[in-house]
KOLTI-950882 format. One record per residue (C-alpha): residue number from 1; y, z, x. Coordinates in pm, 1 decimal. Each point is the difference from the previous one (the first is absolute). Layout:
N
i;yy;zz;xx
NUM;Y;Z;X
...
//
This chain:
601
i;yy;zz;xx
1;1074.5;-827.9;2379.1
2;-356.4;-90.4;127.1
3;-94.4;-21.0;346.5
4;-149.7;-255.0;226.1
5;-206.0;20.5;322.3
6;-180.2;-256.8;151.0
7;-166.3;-15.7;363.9
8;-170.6;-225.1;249.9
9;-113.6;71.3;382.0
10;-338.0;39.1;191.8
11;-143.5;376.7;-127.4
12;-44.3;147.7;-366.9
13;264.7;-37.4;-235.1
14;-96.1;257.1;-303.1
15;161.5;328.9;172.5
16;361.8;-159.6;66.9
17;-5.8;-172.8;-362.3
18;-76.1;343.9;-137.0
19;277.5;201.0;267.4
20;229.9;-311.8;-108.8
21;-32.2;96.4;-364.3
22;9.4;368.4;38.4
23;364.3;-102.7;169.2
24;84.0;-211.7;-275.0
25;-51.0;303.0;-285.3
26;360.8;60.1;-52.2
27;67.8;-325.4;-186.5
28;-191.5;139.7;-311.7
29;-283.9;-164.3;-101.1
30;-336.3;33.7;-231.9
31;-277.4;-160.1;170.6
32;-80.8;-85.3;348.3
33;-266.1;-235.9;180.9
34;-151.7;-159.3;334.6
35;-133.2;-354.2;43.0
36;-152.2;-24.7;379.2
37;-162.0;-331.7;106.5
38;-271.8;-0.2;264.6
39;-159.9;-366.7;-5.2
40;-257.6;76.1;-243.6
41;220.0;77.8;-322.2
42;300.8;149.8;-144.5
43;-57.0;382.6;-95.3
44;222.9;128.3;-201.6
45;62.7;390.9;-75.9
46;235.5;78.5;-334.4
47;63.4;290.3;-227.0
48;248.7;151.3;-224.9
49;190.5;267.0;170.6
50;98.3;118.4;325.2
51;-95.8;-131.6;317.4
52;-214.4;335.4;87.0
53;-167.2;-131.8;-313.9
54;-103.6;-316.5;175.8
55;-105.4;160.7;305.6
56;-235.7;223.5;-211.0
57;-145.0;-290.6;-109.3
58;-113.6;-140.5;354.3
59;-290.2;187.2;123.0
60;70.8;-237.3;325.6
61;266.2;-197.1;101.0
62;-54.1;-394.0;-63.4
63;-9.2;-184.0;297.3
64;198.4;-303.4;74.1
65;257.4;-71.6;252.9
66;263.8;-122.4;-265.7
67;85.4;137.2;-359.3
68;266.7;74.5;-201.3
69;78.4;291.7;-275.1
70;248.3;62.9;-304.8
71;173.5;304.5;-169.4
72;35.6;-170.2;-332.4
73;300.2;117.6;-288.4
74;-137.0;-119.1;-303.7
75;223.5;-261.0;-159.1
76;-311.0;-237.3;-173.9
77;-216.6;225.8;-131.1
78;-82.4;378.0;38.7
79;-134.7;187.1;321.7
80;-347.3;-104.6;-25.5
81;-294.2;-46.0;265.4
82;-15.0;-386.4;-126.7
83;443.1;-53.4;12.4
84;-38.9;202.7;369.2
85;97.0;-280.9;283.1
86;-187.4;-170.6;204.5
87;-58.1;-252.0;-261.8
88;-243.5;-251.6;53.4
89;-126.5;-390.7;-95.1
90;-271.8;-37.6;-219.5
91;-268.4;-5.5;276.2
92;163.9;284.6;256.0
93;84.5;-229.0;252.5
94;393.7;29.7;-33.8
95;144.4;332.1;-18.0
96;398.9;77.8;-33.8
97;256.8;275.1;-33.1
98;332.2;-67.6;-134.9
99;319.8;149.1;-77.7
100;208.6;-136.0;-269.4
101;-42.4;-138.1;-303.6
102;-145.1;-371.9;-105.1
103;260.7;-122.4;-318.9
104;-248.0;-287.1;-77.0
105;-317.5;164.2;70.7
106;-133.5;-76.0;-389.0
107;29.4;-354.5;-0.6
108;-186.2;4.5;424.7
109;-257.6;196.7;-161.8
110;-56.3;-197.5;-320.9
111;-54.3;-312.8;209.5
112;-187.3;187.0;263.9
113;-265.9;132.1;-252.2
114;-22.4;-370.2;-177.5
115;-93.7;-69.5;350.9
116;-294.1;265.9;12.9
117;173.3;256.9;166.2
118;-73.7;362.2;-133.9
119;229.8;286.4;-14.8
120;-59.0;347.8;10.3
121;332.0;190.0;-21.0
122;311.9;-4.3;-249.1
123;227.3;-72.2;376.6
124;226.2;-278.9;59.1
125;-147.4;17.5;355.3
126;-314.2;-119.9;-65.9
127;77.4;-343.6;-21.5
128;118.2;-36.8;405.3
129;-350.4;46.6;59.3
130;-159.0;-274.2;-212.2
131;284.7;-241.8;57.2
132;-86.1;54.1;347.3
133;-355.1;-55.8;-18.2
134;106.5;-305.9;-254.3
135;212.6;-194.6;257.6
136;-231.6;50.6;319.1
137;-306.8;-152.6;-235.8
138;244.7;-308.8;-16.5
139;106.7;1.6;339.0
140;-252.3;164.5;231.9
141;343.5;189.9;199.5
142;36.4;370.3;-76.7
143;364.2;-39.4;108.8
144;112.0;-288.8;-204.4
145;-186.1;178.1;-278.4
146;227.7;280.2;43.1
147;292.4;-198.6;51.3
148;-55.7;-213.6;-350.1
149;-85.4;383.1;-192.2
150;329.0;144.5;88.2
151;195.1;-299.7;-79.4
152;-165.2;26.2;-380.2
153;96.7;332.1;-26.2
154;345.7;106.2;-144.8
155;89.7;326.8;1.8
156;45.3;244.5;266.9
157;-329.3;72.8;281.0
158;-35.5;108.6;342.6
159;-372.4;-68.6;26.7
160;-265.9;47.5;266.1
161;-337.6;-152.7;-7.7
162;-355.5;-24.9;188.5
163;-288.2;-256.8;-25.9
164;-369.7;62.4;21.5
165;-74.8;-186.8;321.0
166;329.3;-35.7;189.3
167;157.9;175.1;242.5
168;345.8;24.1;-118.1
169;255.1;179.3;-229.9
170;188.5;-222.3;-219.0
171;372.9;112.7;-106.2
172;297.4;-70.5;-236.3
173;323.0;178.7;-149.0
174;234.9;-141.3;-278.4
175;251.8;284.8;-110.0
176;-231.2;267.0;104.4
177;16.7;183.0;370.4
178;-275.1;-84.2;251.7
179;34.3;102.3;352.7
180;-196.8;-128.5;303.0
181;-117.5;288.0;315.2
182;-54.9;-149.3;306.8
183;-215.2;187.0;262.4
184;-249.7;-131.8;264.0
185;-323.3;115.7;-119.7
186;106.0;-112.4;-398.8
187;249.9;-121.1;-242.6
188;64.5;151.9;-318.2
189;166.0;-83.6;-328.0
190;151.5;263.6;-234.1
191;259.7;16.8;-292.1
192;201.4;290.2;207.4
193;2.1;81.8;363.2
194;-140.4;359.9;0.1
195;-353.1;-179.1;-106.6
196;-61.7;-86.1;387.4
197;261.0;262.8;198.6
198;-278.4;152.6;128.3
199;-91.4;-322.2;179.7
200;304.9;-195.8;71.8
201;426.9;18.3;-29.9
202;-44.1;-367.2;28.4
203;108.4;-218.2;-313.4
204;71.3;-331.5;-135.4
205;174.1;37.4;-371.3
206;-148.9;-330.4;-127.8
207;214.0;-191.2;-253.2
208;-10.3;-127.6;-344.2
209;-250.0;-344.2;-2.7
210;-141.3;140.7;376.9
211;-393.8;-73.5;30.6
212;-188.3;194.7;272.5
213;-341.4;-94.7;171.5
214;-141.1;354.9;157.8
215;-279.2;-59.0;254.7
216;-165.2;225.7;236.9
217;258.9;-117.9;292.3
218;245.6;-160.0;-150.6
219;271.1;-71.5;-298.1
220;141.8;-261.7;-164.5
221;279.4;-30.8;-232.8
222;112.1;-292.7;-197.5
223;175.4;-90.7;-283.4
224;-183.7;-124.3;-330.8
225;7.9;-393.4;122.5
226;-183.6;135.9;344.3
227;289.1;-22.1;211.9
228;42.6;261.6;288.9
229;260.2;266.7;-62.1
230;120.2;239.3;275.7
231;61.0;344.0;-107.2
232;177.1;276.5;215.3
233;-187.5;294.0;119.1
234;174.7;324.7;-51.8
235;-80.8;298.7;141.5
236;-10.6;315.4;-284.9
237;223.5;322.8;95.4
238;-236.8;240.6;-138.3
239;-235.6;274.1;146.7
240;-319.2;-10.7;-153.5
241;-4.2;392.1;-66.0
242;344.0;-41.9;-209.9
243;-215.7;-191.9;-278.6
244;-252.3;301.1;43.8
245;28.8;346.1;-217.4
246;-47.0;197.0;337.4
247;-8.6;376.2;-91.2
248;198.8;-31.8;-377.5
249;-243.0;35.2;-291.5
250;218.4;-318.6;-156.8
251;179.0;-305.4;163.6
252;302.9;90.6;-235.8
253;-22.6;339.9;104.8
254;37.7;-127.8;332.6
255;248.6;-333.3;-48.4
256;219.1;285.6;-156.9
257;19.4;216.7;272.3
258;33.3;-296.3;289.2
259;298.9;-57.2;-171.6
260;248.3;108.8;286.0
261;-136.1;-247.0;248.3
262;-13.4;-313.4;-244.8
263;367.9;105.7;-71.9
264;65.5;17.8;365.0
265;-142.0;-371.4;53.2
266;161.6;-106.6;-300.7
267;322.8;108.9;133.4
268;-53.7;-43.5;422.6
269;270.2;-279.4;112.5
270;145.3;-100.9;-338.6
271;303.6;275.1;33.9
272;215.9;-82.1;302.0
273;361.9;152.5;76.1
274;91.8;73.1;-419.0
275;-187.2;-327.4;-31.0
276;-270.3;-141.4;-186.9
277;-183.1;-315.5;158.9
278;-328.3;-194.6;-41.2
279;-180.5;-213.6;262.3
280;-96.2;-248.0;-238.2
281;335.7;-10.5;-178.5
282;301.3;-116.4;188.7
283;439.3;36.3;-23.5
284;75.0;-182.2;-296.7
285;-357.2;-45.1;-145.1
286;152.2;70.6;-394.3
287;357.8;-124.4;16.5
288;-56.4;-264.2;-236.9
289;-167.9;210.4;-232.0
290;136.3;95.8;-354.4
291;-306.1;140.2;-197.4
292;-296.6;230.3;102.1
293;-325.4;-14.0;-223.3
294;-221.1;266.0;120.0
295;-359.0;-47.5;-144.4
296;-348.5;207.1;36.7
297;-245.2;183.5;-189.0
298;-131.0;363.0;-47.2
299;92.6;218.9;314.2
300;179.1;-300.7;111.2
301;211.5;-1.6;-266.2
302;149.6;335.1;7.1
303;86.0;-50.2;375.8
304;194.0;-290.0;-113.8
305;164.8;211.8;-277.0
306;119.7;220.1;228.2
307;134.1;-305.6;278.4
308;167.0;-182.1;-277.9
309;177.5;314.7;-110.5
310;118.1;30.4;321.5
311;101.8;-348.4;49.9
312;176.2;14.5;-335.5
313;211.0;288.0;102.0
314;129.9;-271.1;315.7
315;152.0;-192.5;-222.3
316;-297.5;-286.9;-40.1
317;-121.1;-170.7;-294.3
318;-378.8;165.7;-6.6
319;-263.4;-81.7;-211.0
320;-318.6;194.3;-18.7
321;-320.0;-245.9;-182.1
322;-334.1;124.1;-45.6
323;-204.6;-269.6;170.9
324;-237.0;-69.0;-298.2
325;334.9;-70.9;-215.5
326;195.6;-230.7;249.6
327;-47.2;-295.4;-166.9
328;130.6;124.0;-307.5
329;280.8;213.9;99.5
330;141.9;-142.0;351.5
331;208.9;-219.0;-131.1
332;161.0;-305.1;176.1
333;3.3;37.9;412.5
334;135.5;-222.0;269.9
335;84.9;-23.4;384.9
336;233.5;326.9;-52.1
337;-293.0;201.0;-176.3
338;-202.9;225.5;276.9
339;-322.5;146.6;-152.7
340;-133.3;286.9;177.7
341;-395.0;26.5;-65.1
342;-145.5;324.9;63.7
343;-393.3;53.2;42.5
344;-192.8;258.5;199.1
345;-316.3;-262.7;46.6
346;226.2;-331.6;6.2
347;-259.8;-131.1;-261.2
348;79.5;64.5;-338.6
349;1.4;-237.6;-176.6
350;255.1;21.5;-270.9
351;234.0;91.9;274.2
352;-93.0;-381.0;230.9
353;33.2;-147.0;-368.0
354;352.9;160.0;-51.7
355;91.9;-133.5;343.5
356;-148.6;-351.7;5.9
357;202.8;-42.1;-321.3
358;327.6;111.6;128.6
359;-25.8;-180.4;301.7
360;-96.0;-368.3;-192.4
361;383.2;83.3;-205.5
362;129.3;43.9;358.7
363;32.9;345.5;64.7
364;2.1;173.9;371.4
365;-294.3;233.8;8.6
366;-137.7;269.5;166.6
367;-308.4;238.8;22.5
368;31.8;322.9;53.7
369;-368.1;122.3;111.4
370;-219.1;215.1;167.5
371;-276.0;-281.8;115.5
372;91.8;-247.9;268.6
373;-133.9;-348.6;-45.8
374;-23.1;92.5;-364.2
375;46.1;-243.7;-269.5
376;316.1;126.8;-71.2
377;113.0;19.3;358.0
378;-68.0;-343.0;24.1
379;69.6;-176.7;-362.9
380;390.2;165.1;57.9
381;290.4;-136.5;202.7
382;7.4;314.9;184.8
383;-204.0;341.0;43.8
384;89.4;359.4;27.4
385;-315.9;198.3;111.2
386;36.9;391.3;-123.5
387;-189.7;145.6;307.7
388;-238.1;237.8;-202.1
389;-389.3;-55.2;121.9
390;-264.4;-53.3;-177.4
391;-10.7;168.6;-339.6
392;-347.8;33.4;-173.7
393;76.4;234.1;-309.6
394;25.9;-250.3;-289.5
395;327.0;222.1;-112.3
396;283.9;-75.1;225.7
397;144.2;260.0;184.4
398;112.1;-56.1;376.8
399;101.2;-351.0;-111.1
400;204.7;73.7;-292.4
401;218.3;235.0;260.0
402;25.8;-272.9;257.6
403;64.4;-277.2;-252.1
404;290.8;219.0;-176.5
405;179.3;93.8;410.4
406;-81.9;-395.8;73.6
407;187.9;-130.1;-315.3
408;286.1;252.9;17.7
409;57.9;-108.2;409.0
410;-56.7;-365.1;-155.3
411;279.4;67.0;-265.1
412;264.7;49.9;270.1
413;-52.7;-267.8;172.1
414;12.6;-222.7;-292.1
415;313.7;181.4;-63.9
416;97.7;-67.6;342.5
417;31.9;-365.4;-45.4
418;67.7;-60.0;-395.8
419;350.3;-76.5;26.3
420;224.0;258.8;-261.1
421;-321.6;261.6;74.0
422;53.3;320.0;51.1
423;-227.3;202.1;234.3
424;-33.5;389.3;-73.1
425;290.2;201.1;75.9
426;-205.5;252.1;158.8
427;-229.5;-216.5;155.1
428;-15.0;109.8;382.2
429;-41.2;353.5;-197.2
430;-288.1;-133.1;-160.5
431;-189.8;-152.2;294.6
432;83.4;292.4;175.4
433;-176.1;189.5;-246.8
434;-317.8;-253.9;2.3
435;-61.4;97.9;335.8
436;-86.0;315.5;-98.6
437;-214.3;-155.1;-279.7
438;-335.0;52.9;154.1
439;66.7;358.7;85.4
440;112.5;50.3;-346.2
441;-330.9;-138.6;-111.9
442;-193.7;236.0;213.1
443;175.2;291.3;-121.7
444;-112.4;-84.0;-355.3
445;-365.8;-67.8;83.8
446;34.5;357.7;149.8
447;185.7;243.0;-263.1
448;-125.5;-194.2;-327.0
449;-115.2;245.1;-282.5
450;-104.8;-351.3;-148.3
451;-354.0;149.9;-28.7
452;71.6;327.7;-155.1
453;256.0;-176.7;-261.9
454;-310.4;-232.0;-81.6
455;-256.4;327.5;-67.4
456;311.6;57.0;-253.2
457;-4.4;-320.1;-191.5
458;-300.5;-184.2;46.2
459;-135.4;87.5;-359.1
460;365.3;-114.3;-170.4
461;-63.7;-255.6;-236.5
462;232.9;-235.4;162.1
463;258.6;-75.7;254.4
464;364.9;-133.2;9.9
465;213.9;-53.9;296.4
466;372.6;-92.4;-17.4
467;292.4;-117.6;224.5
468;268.3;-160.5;45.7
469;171.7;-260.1;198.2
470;-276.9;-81.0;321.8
471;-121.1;319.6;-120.2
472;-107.2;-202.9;-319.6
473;-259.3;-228.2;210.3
474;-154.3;340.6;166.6
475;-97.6;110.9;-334.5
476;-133.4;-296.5;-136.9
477;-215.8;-29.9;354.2
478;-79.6;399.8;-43.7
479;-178.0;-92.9;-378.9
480;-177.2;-297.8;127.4
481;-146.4;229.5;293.1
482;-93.0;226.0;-220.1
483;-159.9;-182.4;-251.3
484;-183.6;-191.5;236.0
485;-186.8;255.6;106.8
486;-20.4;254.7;-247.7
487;-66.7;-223.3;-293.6
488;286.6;266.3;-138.5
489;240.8;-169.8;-238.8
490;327.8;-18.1;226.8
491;324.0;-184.2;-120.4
492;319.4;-53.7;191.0
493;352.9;-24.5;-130.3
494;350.4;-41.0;140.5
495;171.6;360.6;-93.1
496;223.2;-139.0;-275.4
497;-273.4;-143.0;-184.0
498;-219.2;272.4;-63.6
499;194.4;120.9;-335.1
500;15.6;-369.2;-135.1
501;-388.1;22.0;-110.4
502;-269.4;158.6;260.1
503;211.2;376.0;-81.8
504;-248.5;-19.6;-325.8
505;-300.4;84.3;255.6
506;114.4;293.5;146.0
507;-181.1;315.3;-43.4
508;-44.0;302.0;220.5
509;-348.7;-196.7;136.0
510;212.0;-310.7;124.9
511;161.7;94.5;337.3
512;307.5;-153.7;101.6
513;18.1;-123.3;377.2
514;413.0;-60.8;57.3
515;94.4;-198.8;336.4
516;289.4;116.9;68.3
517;122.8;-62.5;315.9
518;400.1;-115.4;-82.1
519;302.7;67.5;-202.3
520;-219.6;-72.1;-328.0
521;195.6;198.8;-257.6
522;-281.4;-220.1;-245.4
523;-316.6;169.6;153.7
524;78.1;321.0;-32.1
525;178.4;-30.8;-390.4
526;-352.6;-182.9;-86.9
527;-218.7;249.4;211.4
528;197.2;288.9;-185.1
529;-35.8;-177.2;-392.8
530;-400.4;-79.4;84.5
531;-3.3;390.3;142.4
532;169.9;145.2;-338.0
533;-315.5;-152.5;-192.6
534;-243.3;178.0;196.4
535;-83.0;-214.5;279.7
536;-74.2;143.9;351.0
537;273.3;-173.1;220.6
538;-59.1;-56.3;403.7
539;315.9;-105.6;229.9
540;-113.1;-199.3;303.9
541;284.9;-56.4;239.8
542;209.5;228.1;245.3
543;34.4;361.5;-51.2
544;375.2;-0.1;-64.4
545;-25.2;-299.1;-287.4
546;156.0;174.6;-330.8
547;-334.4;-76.3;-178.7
548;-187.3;256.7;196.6
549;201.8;280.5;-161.3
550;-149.4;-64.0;-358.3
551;-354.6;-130.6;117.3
552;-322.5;191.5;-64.1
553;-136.0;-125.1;296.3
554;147.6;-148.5;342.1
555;-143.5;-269.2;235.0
556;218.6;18.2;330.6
557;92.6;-235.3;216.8
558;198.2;-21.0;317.7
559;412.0;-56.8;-83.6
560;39.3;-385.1;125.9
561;204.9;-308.8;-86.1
562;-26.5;-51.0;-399.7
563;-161.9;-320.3;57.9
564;-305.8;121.3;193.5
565;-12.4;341.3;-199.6
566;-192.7;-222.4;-266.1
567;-273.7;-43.7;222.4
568;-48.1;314.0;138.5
569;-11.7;108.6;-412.3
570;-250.6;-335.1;26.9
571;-219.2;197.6;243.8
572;-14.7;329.8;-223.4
573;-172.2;-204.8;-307.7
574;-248.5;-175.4;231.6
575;-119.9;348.5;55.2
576;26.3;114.2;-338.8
577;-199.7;-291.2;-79.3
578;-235.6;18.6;270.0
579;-49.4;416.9;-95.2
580;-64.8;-95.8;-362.4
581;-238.5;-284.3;33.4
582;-204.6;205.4;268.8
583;5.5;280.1;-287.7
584;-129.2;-184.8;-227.3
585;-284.1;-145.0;201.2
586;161.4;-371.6;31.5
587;-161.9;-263.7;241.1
588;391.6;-31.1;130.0
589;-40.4;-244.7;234.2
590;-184.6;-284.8;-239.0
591;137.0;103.5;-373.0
592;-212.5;-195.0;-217.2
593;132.1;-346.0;-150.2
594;224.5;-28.7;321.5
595;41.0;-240.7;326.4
596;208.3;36.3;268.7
597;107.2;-334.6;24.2
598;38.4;-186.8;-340.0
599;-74.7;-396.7;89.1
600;-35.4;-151.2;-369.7
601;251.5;8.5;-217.1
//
């Protein structure tokens, strides 16, 4: 949530602060703003609302050949002109943007105002500025002053700041993503890579306690006693036009139907001769292993539903912990304890938490992650990277498909090593089937009567999906897409728990969406009962499943292994999602209260 650009070089900085935040929309946000500094002030442009918002607001672009700008999420205060970042010092000559949140922010600002410093917002933020412009009246040094303001803070901040008068961006990150661009003509800072993709694939992920000096020609990064710190340059695998809409009318709309080639690099070198194999995990990498805690959030979560189900079925002791509860409900962990994070962005927080915490009692970890040189990536022992491109759409959708074919692949070759495991019977039947994956996909994306099926139901008063086994994890993703976007009430179940309560809220205006993609006797008895009190009932799997036969309504999808027929039925409901919300006239791609990546707890 919230998005950071910052830039420095030798030309105008306003148009790539504004392109940088236009590329940063996805996160979800409330507010946006530009600070650009050109030697005779800081001018800073803020408003409630979208970035086209702000842009109305410039008759002319400020000039300045540094700046930096902010897509706030309101946490402190609603989405206000005044609580819109850049936030300043009393005077105007410090201006910041920050991500995060300040935990002691009351008791800086109390002592800050006994000190004559005024405030005009209800934001935590607000006090970087005036601790900044506090220290460097003591000390004279911009830098120290920046130094001694993020070691007051506690609390979570990746902050960027300019001074009226010097030529320089000034940097930090504690617990909150910051990335540096390097190019020859500029440098630019940004909470997510797709800010600057335009300008360079060149990055340093910059650590927890990193400071960064921007000038015109140069960088510096230290740590918070002012010691030099070398930080690798990576090079990012992504096109610039694969973080663009190109010629869909939504990035979901599109990010569903490039499904087939993220599956295709999800899969590409990880099935070898009835094999599974990573490059980053080698023979014998979970012998000693006993216990697997799988732990993630939203989306996330569901894709690790449906790996720990399969890793269950292998004979392992699985665990599946919703990030935000691990401290409560992860019990004890040791050396023989492997816990599998999964998280598209690699930065959410209650997911790093959930690891951090796991690995102090001991336990082997490892990310499983769509962001190299994310925080996850590099917080974990090890990394799995799930191949799927750059996804924009705040609602998952290519990534929940490569997360749930990277976990089940991961799942035999845990099973592989864990002595007493026992891989799937069928397996070389199954990866012989997930070659065929992607085509499956694609036939889905082109004989879906998703759309017409929403016409049908998009005025029902609400929505319940069911199934059972991994088909249990597809419907719970299928409501959350749905709601999401639709602002529709959508609940999941598994099958056998729809008559032990949520039967009392079927009527004939609550359609029943049954996964069934597998010998589930339990989906089709519970689809049947929920059908006998009225309610419409659709069947999304293969044409042959025995649910079809009673369905009023049938969802197709291509006959396959049972464990990948739950995400071809996956593919259906992002449709069916995607149909209704466009129906109803839903900004899809930024559903209101949302952010793509969730990095406060």
């Amino acid at each position: 949530m919230c998005g950071i650009i910052a830039r420095i070089g030798h030309d105008d900085a306003a148009e790539t602060l504004l392109s940088g935040l236009e590329n940063l929309e996805y996160r979800g946000y409330d507010s946006a703003g530009i600070a650009v500094q050109n030697g005779s002030g800081v001018k800073v442009h803020k408003c409630s609302g979208e970035v086209s918002d702000l842009k109305s607001t410039l008759d002319v672009h400020p000039n300045g050949n540094m700046g930096i700008g902010h897509t706030r999420w309101s946490t402190h205060g609603p989405p206000t002109d005044e609580n819109a970042h850049p936030h300043t010092d009393t005077v105007g000559d410090v201006a910041v943007v920050h991500n995060g949140v300040i935990d002691n922010y009351d008791e800086l600002k109390a002592d800050l105002k006994a000190n004559g410093h005024e405030f005009e917002s209800d934001t935590d933020t607000e006090v970087i500025p005036h601790l900044i412009d506090e220290y460097r009246t003591e000390t004279g040094d911009t830098e120290l002053a920046v130094r001694r303001a993020v070691d007051t803070l506690e609390g979570s901040y990746a902050i960027a700041a300019i001074v009226d008068g010097e030529n320089a961006v000034y940097a930090a990150r504690k617990g909150s993503p910051l990335v540096l661009g390097l190019n020859d003509e500029e440098w630019f800072l940004a909470s997510d890579v797709p800010a600057f993709l335009d300008y360079t694939d060149e990055v340093i992920y910059l650590e927890d306690g990193d400071i960064v000096v921007l000038n015109p020609d140069s960088y510096r990064i230290t740590d918070l006693e002012g010691s030099p710190v070398d930080r690798p340059v990576d090079t990012v695998d992504w096109d610039p036009e694969d973080a663009g809409k190109g010629e869909y009318d939504h990035y979901m709309l599109k990010e569903i139907n490039t499904q087939p080639t993220a599956l295709s690099n999800t899969i590409e070198g990880r099935v070898e001769d009835g094999d599974v194999a990573f490059e980053t995990l080698p023979a014998d990498s979970f012998e000693d292993i006993e216990t697997v805690q799988f732990v993630a959030c939203g989306t996330s979560y569901h894709a690790a539903m449906y790996g720990a189900q399969l890793l269950r079925t292998a004979g392992v002791r699985t665990e599946v912990i919703r990030a935000s509860e691990y401290e409560s409900m992860s019990g004890p962990v040791d050396e023989n304890t492997l816990v599998v994070a999964v998280t598209q962005s690699g930065e959410t927080a209650d997911t790093l938490d959930a690891v951090r915490r796991a690995t102090d009692g001991g336990a082997q970890s490892l990310a499983v992650t769509n962001v190299v040189g994310s925080t996850a990536a590099r917080t974990a022992d090890d990394a799995v990277y799930i191949r799927a491109g750059p996804e924009v759409g705040v609602a998952a959708t290519k990534t929940f498909s490569s997360q749930a074919v990277t976990l089940a692949l991961l799942t035999q070759r845990i099973a592989a090593d864990v002595p007493d495991a026992t891989p799937a019977e069928d397996r070389a039947a199954m990866l012989e089937d997930l070659e065929n994956l992607p085509q499956h996909v694609e036939t889905v994306l082109e004989t879906s009567q998703a759309e017409a099926l929403a016409r049908e139901t998009v005025d029902s008063e609400s929505y319940f999906f069911i199934g059972n086994g991994l088909g249990h994890s597809v419907a719970l993703e299928g409501a959350l897409k749905f709601k999401e976007i639709t602002y529709e009430h959508a609940e999941g179940f598994a099958s056998g728990e729809l008559k032990h309560g949520p039967l009392a809220l079927v009527t004939e205006q609550t359609p029943l969406f049954a996964v069934a993609t597998g010998d589930d006797k339990k989906t089709k008895t519970n689809a049947i009962e929920a059908q006998s009190r009225g309610a419409p009932i659709v069947a999304i799997g293969p044409d042959e499943h025995p649910l079809v036969d009673v369905a009023d309504t049938h969802l197709s999808v291509p006959d396959t292994h049972p464990v990948w027929a739950g995400l071809l039925a996956n593919v259906q409901l992002q449709l069916l999602s995607y149909h209704a919300a466009n129906l109803l006239g839903r900004p899809i791609d930024k559903p209101r209260n949302l952010a793509k990546s969730v990095t406060v707890e």
